[in-house]
PDBQT receptor file of N, H, CA, C and O in Angstrom, charges set to zero:
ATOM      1  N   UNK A   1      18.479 -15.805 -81.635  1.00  0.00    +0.000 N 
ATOM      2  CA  UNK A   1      19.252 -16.168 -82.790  1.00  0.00    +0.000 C 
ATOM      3  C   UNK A   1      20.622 -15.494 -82.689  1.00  0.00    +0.000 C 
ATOM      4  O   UNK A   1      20.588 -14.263 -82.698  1.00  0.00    +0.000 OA
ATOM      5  N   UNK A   2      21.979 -16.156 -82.583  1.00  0.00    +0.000 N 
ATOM      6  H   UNK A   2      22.007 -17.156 -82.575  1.00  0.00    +0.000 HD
ATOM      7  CA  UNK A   2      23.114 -15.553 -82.652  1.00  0.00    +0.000 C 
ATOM      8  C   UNK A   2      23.382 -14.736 -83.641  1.00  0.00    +0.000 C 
ATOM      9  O   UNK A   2      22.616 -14.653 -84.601  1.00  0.00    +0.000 OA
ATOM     10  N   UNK A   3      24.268 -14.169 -83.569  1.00  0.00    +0.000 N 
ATOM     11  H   UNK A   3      24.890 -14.237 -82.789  1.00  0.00    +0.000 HD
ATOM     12  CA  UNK A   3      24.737 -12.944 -84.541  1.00  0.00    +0.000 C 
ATOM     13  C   UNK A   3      26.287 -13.346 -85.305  1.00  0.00    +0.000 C 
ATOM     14  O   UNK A   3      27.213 -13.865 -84.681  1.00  0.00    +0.000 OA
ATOM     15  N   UNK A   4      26.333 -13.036 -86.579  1.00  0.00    +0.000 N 
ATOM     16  H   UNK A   4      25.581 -12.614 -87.086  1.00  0.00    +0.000 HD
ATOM     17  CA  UNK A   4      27.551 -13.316 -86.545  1.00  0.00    +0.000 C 
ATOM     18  C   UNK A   4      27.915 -11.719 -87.075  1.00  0.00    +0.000 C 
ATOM     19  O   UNK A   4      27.299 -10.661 -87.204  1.00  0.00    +0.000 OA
ATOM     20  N   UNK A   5      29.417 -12.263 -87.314  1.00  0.00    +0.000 N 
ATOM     21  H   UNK A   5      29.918 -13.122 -87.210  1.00  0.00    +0.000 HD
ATOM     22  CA  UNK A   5      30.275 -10.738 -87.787  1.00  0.00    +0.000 C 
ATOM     23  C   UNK A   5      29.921 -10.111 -89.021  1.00  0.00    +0.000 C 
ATOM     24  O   UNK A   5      29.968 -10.990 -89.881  1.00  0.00    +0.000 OA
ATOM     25  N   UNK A   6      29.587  -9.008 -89.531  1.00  0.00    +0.000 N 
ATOM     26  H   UNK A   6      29.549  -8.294 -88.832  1.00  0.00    +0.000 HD
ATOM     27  CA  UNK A   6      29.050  -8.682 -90.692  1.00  0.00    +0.000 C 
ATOM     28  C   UNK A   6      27.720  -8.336 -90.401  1.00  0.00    +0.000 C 
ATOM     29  O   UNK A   6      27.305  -7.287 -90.893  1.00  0.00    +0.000 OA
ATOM     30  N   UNK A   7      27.094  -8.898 -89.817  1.00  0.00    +0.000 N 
ATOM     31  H   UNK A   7      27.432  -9.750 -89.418  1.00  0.00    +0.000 HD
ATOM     32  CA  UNK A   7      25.398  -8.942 -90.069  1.00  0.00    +0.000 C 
ATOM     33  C   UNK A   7      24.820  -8.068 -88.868  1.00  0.00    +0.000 C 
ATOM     34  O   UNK A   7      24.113  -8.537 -87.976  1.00  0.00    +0.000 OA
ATOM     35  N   UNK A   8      25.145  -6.971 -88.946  1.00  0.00    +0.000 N 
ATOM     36  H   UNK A   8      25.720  -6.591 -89.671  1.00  0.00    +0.000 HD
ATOM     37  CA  UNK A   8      25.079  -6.124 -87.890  1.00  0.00    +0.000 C 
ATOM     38  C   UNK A   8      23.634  -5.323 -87.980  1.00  0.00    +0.000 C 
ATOM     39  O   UNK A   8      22.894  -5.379 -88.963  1.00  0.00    +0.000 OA
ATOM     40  N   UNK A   9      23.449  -4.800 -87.148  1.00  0.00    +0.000 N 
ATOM     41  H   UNK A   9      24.049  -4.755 -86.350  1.00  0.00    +0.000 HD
ATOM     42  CA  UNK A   9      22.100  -3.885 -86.684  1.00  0.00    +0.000 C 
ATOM     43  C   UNK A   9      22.718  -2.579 -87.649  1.00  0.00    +0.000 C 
ATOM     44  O   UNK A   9      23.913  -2.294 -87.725  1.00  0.00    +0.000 OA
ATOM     45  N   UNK A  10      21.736  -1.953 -88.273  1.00  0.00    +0.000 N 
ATOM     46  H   UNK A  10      20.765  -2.184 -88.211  1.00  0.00    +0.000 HD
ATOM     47  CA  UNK A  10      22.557   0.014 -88.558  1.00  0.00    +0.000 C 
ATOM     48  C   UNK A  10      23.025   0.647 -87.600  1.00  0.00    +0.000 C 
ATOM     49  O   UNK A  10      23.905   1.460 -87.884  1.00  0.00    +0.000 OA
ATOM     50  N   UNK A  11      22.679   0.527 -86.367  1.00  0.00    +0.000 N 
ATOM     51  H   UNK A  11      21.965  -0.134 -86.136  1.00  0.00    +0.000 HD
ATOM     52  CA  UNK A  11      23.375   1.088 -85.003  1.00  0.00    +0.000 C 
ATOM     53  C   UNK A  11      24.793   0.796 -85.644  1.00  0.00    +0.000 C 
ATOM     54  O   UNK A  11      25.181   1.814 -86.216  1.00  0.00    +0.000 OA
ATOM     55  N   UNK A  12      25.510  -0.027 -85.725  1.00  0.00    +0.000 N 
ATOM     56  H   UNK A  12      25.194  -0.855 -85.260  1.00  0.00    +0.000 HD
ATOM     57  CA  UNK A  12      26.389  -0.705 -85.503  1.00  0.00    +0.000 C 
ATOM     58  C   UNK A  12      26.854  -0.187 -86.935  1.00  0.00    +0.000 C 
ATOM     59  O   UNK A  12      28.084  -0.195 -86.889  1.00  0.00    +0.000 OA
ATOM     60  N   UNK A  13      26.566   0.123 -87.803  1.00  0.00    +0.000 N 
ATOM     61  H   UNK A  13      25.566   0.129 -87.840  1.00  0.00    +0.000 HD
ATOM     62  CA  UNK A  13      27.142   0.476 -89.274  1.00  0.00    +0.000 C 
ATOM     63  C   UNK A  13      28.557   1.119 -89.792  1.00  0.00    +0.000 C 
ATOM     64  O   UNK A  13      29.420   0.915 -90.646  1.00  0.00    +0.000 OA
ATOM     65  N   UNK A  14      28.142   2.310 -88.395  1.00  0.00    +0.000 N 
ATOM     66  H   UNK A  14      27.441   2.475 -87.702  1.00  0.00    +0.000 HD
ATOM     67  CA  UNK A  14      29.767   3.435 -88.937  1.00  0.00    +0.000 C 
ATOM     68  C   UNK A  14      30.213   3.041 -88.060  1.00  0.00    +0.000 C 
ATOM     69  O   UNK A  14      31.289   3.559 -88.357  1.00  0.00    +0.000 OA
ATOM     70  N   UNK A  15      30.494   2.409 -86.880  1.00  0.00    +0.000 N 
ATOM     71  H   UNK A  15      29.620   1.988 -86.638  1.00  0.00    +0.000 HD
ATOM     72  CA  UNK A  15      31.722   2.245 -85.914  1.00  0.00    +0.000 C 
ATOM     73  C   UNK A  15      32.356   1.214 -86.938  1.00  0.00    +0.000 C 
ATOM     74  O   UNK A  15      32.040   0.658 -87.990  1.00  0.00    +0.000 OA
ATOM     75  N   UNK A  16      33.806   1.279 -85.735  1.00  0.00    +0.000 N 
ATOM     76  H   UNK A  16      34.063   1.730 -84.880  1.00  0.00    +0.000 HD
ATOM     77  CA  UNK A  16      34.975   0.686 -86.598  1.00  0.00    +0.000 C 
ATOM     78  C   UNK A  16      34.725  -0.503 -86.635  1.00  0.00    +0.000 C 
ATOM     79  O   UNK A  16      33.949  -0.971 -85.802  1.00  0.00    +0.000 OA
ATOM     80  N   UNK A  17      35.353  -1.359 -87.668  1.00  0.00    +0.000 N 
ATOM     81  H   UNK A  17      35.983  -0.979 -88.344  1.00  0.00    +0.000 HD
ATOM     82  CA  UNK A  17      35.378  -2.750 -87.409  1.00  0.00    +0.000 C 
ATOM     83  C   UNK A  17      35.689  -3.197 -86.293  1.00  0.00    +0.000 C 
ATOM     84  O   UNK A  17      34.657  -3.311 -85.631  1.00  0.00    +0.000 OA
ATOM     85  N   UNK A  18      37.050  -3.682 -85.427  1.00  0.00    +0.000 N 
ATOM     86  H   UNK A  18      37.888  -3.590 -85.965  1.00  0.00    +0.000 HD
ATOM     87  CA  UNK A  18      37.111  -3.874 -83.888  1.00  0.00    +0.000 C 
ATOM     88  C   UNK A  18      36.422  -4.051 -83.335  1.00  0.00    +0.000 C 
ATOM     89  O   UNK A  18      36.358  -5.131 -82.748  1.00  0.00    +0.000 OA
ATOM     90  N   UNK A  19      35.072  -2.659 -83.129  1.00  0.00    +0.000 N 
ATOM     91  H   UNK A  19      35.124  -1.781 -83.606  1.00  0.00    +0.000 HD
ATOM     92  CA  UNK A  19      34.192  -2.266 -82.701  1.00  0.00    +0.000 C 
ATOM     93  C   UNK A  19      32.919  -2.868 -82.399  1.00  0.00    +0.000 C 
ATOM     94  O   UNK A  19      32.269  -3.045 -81.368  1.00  0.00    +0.000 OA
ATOM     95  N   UNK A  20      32.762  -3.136 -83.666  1.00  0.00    +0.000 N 
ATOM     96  H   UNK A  20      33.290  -2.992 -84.503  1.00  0.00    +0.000 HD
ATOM     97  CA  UNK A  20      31.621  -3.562 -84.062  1.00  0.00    +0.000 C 
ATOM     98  C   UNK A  20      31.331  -5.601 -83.902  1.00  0.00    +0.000 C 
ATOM     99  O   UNK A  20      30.326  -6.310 -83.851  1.00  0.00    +0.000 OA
ATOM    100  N   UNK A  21      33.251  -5.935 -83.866  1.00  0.00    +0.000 N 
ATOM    101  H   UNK A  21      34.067  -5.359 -83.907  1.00  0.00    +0.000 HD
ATOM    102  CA  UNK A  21      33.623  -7.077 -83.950  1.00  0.00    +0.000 C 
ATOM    103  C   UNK A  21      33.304  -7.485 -82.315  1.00  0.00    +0.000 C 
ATOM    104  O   UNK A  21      32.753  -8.518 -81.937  1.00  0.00    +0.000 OA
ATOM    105  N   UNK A  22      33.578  -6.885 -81.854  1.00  0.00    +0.000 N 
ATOM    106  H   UNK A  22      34.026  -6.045 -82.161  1.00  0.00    +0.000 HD
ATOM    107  CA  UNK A  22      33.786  -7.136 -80.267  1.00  0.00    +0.000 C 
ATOM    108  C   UNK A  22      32.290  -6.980 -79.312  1.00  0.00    +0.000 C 
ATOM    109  O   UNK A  22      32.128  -7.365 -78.154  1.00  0.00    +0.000 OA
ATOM    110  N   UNK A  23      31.367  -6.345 -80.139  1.00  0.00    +0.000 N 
ATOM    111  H   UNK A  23      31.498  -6.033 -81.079  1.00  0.00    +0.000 HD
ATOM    112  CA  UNK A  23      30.132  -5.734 -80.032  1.00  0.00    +0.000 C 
ATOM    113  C   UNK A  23      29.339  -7.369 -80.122  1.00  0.00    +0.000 C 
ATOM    114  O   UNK A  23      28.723  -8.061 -79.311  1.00  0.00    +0.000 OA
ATOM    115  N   UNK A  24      29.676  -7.495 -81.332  1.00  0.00    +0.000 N 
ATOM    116  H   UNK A  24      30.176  -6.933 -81.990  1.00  0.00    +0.000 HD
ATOM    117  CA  UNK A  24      29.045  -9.142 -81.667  1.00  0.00    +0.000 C 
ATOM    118  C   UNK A  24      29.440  -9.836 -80.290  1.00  0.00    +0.000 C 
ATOM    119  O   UNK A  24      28.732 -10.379 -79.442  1.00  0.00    +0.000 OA
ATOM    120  N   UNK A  25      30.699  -9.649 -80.354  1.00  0.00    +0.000 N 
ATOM    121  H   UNK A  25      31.274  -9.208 -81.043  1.00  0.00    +0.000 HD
ATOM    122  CA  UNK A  25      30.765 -11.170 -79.172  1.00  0.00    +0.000 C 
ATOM    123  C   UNK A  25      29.770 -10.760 -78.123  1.00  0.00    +0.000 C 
ATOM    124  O   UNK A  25      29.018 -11.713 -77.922  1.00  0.00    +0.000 OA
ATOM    125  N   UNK A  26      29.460  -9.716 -77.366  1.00  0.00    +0.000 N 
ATOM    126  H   UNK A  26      30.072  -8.941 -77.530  1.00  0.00    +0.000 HD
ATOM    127  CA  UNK A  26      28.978  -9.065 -76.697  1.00  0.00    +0.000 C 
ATOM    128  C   UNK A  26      27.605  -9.494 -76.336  1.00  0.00    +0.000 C 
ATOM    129  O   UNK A  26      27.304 -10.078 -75.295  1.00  0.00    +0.000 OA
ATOM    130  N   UNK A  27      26.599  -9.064 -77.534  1.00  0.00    +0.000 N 
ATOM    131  H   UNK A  27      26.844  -8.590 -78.380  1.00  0.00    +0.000 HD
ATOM    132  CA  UNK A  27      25.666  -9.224 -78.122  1.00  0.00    +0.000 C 
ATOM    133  C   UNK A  27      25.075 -10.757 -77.901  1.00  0.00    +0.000 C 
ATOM    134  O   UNK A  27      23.904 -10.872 -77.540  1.00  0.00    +0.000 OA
ATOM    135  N   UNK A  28      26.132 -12.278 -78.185  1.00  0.00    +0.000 N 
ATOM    136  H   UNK A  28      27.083 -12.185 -78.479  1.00  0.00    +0.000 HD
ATOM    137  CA  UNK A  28      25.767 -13.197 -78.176  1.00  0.00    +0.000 C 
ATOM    138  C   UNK A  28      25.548 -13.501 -77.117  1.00  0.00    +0.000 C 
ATOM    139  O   UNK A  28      24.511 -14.153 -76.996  1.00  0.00    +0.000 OA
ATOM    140  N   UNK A  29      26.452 -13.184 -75.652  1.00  0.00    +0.000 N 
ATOM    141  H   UNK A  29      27.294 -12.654 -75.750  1.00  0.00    +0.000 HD
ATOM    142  CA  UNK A  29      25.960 -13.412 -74.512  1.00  0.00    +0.000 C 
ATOM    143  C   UNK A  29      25.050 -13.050 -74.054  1.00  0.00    +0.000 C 
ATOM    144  O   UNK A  29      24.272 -13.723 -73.379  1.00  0.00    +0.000 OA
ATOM    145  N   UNK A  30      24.951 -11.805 -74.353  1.00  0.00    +0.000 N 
ATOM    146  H   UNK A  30      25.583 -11.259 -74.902  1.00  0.00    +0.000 HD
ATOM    147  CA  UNK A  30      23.475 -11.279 -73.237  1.00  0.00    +0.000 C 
ATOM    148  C   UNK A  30      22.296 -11.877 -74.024  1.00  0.00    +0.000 C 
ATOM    149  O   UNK A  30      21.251 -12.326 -73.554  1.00  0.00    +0.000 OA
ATOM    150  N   UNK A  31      22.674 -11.794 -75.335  1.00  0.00    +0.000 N 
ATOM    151  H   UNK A  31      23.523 -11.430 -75.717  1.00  0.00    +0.000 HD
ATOM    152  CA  UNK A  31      21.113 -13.154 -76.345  1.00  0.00    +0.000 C 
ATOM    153  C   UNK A  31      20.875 -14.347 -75.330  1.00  0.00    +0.000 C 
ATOM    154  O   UNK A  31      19.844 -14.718 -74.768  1.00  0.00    +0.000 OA
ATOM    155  N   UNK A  32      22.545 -14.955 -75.270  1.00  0.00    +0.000 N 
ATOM    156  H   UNK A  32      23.382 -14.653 -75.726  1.00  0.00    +0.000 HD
ATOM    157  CA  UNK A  32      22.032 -15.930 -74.159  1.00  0.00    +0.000 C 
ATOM    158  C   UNK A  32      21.659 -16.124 -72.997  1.00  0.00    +0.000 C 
ATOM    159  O   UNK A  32      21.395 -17.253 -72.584  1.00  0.00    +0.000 OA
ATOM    160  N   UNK A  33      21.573 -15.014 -72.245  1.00  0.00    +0.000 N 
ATOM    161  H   UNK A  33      21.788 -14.097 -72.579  1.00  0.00    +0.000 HD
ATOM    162  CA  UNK A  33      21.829 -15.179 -71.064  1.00  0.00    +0.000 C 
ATOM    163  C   UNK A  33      19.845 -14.544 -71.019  1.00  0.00    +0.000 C 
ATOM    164  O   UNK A  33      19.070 -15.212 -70.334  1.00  0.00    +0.000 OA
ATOM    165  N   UNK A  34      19.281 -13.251 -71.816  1.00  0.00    +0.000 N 
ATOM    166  H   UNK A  34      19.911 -12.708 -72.373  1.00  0.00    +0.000 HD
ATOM    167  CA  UNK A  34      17.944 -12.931 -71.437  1.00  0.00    +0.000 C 
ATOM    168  C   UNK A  34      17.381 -12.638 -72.629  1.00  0.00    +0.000 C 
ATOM    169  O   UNK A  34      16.350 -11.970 -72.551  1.00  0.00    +0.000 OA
ATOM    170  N   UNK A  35      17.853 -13.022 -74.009  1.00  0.00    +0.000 N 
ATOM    171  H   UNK A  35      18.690 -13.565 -74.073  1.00  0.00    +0.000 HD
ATOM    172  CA  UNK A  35      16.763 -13.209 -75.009  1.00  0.00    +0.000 C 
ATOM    173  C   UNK A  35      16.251 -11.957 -75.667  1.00  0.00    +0.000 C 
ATOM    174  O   UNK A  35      15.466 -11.879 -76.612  1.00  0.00    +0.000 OA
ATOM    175  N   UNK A  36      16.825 -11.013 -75.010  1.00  0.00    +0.000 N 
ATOM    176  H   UNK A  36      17.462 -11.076 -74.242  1.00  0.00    +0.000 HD
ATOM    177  CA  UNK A  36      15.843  -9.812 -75.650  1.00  0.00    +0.000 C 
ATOM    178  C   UNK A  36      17.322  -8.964 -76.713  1.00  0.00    +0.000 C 
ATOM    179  O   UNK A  36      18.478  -8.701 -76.382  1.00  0.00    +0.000 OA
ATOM    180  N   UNK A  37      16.753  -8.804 -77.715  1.00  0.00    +0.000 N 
ATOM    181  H   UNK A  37      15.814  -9.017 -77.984  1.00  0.00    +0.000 HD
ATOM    182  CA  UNK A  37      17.506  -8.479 -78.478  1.00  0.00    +0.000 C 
ATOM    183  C   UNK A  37      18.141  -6.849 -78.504  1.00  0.00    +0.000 C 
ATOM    184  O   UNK A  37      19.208  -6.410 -78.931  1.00  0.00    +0.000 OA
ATOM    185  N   UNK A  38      17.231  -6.337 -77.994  1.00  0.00    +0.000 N 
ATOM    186  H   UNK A  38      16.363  -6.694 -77.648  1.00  0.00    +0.000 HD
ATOM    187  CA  UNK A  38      17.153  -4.567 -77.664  1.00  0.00    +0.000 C 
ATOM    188  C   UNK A  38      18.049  -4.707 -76.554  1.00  0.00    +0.000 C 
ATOM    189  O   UNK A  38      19.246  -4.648 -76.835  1.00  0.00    +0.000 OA
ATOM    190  N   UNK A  39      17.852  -4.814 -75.807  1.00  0.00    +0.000 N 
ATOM    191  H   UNK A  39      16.880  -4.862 -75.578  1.00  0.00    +0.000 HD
ATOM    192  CA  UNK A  39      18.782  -4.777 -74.636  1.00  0.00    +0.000 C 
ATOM    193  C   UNK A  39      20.022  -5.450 -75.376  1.00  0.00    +0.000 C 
ATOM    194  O   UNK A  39      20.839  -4.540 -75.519  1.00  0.00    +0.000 OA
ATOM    195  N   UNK A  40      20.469  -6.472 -75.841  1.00  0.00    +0.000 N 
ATOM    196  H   UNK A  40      19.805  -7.211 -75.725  1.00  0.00    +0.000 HD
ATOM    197  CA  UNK A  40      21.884  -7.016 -76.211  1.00  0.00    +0.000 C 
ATOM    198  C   UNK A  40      22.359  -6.134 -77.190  1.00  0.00    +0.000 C 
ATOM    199  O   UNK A  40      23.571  -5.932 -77.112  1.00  0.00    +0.000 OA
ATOM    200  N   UNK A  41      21.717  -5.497 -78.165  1.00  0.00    +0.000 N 
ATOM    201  H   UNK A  41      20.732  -5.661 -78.228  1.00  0.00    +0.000 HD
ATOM    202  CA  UNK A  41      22.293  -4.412 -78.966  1.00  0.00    +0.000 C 
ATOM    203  C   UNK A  41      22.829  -3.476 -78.216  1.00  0.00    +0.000 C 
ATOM    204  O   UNK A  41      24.057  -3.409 -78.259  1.00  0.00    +0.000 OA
ATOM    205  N   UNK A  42      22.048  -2.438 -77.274  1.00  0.00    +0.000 N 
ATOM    206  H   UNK A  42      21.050  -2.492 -77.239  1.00  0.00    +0.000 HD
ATOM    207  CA  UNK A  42      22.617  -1.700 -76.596  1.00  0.00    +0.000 C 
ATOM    208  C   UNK A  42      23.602  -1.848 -75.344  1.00  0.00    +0.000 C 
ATOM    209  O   UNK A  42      24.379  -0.969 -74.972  1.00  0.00    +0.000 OA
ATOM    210  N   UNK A  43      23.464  -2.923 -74.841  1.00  0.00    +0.000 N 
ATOM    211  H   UNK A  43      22.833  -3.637 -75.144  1.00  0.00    +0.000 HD
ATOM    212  CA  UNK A  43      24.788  -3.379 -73.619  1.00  0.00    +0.000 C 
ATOM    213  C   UNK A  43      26.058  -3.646 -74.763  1.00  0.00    +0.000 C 
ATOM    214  O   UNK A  43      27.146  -3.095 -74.599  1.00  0.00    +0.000 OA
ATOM    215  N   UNK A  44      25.808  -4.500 -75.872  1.00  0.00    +0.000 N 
ATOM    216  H   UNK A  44      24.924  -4.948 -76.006  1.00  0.00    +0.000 HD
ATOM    217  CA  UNK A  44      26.968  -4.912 -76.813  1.00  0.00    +0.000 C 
ATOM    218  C   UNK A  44      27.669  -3.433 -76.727  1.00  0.00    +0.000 C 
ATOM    219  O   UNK A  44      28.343  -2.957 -75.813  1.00  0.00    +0.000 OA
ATOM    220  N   UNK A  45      27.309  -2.900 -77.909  1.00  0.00    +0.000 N 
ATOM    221  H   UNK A  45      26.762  -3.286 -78.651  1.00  0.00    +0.000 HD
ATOM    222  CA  UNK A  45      27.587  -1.608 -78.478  1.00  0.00    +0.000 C 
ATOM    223  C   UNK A  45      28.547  -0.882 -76.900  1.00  0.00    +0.000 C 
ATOM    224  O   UNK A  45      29.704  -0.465 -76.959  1.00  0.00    +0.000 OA
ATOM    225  N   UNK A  46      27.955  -0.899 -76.024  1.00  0.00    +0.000 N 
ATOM    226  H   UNK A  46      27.016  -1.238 -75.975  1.00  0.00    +0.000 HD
ATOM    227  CA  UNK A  46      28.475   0.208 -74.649  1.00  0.00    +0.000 C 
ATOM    228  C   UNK A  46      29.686  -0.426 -74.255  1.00  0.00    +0.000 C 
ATOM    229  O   UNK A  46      30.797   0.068 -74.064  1.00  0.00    +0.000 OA
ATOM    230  N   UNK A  47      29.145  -2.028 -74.130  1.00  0.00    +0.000 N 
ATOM    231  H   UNK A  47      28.242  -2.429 -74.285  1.00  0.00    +0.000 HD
ATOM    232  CA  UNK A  47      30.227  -2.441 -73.170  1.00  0.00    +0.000 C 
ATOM    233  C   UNK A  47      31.589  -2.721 -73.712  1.00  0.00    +0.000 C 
ATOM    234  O   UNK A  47      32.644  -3.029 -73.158  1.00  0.00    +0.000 OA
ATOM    235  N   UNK A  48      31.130  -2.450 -75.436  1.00  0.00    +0.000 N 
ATOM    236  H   UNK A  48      30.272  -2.200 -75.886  1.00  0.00    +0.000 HD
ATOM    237  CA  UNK A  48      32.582  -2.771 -76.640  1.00  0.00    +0.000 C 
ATOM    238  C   UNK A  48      33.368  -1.512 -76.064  1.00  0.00    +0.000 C 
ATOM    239  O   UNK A  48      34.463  -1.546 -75.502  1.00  0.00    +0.000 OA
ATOM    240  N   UNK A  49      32.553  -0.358 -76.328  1.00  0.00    +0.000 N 
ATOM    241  H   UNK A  49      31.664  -0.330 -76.785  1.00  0.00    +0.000 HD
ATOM    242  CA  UNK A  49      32.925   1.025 -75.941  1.00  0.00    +0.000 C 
ATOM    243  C   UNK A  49      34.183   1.277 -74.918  1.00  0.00    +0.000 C 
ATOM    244  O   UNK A  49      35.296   1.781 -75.067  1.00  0.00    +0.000 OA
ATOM    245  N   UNK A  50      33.402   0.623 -73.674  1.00  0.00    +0.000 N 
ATOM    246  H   UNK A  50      32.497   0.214 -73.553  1.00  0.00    +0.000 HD
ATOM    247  CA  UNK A  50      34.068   0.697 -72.502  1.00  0.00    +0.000 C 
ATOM    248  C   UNK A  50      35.666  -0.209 -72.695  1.00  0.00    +0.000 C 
ATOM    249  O   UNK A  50      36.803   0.231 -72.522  1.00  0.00    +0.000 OA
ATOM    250  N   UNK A  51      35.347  -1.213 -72.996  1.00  0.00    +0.000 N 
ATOM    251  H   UNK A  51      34.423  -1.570 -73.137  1.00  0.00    +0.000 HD
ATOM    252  CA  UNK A  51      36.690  -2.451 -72.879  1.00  0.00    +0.000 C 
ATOM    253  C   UNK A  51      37.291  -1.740 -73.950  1.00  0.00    +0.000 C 
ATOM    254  O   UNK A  51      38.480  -1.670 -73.636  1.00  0.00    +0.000 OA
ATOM    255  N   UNK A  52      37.087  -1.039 -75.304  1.00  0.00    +0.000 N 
ATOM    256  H   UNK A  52      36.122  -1.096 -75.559  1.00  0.00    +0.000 HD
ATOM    257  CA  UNK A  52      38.455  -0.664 -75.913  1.00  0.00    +0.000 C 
ATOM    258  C   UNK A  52      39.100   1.321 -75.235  1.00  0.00    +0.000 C 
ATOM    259  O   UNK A  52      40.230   1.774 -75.415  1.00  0.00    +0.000 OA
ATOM    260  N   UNK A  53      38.294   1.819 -74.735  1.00  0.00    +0.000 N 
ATOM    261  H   UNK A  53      37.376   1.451 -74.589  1.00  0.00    +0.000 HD
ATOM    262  CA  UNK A  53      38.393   2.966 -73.724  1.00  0.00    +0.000 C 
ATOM    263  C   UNK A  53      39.540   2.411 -72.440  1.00  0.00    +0.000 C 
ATOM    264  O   UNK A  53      40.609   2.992 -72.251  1.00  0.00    +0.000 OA
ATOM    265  N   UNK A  54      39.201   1.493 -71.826  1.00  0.00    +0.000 N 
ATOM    266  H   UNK A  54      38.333   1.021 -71.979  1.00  0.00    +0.000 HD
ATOM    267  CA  UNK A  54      40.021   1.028 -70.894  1.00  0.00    +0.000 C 
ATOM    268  C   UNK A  54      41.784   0.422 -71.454  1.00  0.00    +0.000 C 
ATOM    269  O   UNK A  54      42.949   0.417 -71.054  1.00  0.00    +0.000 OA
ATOM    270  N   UNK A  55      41.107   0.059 -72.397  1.00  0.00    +0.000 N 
ATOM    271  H   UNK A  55      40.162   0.063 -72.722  1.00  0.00    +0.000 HD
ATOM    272  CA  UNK A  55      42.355  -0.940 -72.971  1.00  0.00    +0.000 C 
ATOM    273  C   UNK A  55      42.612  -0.475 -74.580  1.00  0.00    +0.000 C 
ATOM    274  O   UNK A  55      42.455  -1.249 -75.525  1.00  0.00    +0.000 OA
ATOM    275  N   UNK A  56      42.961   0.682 -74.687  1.00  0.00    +0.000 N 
ATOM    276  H   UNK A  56      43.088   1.310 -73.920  1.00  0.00    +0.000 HD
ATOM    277  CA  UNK A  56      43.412   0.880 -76.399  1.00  0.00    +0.000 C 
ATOM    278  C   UNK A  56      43.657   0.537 -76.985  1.00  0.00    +0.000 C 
ATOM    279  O   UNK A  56      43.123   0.602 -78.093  1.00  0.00    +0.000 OA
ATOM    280  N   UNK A  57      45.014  -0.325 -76.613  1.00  0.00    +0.000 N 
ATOM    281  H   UNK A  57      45.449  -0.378 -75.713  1.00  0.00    +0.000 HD
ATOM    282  CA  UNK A  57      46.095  -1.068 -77.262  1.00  0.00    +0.000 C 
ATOM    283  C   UNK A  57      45.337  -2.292 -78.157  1.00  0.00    +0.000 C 
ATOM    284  O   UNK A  57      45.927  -2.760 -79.131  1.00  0.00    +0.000 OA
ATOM    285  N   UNK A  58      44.284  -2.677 -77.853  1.00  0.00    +0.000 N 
ATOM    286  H   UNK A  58      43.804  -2.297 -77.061  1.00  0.00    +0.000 HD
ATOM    287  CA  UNK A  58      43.566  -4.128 -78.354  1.00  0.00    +0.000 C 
ATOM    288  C   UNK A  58      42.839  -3.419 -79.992  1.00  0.00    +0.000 C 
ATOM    289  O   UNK A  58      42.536  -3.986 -81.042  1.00  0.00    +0.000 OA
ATOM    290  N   UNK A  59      42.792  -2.496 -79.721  1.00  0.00    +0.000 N 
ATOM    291  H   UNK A  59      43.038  -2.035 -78.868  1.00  0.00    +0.000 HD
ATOM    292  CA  UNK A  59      41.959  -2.251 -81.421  1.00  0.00    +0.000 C 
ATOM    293  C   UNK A  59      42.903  -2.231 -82.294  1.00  0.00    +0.000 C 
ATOM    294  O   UNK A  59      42.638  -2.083 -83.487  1.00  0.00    +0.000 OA
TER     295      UNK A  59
């Protein structure tokens, strides 16, 4: 089931919006790509991490 913006996991609660925004998009691929929802929470969440770490300027 896709995710939209807002309707987040509590993981996801206190990070920033950006964050959490970019997390979603994240999230929907790996849903699509292997279904398991545990795993897409935690790759989302990291890999948001990483891409605004690399690239600041975008938040």
């Amino acid at each position: 089931m896709p995710w939209y913006k807002g309707d987040d996991p509590p993981s996801y609660k206190n990070q920033p919006k950006y964050l959490r925004d970019k997390a979603t998009e994240i999230v929907n691929e790996v849903l699509k790509s292997t279904g398991n929802e545990g795993e897409a929470i935690a790759t989302g969440l990291k890999r948001a991490r990483e891409c605004f770490e690399e690239c600041p300027e975008e938040n």
